[in-house]
Wavefront OBJ file of the C-alpha trace (Angstrom):
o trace
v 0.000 0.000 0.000
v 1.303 3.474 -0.970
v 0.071 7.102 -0.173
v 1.006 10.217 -1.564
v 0.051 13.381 0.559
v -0.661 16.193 -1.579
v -0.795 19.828 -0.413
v -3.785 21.815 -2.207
v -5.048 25.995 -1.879
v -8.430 26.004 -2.776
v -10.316 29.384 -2.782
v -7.146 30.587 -0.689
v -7.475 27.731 2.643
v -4.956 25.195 2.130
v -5.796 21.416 2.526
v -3.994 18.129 2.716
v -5.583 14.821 1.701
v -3.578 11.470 1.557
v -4.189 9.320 -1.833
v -4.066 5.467 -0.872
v -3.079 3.295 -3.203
v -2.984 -0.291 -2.840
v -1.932 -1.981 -6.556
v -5.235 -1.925 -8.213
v -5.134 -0.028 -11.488
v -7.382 2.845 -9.541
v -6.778 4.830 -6.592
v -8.416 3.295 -3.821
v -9.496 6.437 -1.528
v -8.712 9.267 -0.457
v -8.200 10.441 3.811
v -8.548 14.350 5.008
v -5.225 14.797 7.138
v -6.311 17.077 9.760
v -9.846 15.421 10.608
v -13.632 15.678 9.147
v -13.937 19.043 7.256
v -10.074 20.082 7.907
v -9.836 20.360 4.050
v -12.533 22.494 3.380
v -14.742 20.894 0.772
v -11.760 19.798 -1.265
v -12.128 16.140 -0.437
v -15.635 16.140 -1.766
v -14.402 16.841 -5.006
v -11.811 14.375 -4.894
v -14.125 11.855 -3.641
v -16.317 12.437 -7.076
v -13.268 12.002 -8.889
v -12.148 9.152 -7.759
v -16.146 6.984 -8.370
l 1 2 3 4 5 6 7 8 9 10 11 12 13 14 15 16 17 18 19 20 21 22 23 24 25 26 27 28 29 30 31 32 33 34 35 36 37 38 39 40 41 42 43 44 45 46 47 48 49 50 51
């Protein structure tokens, strides 16, 4: 299993979510570091992304 933190500024609040991946050719989900709603709506759009 590998995870790749990425730093993100979104309408100027920065955010850090944590990609998992665990050898599947997708993604497998994505974490908010910080806790529920630290990244301020970006993992939402993430989590569209990645269905």
């Amino acid at each position: 299993e590998f995870r790749v933190r990425l730093e993100i500024k979104y309408l100027g609040k920065r955010s850090k979510i944590d990609f998992v991946y665990d050898g599947t050719p997708k993604w497998t989900h994505a974490t908010e570091v910080g806790g529920t709603c630290s990244s301020h709506g970006v993992i939402e759009l993430f989590q569209k992304l990645l269905n």
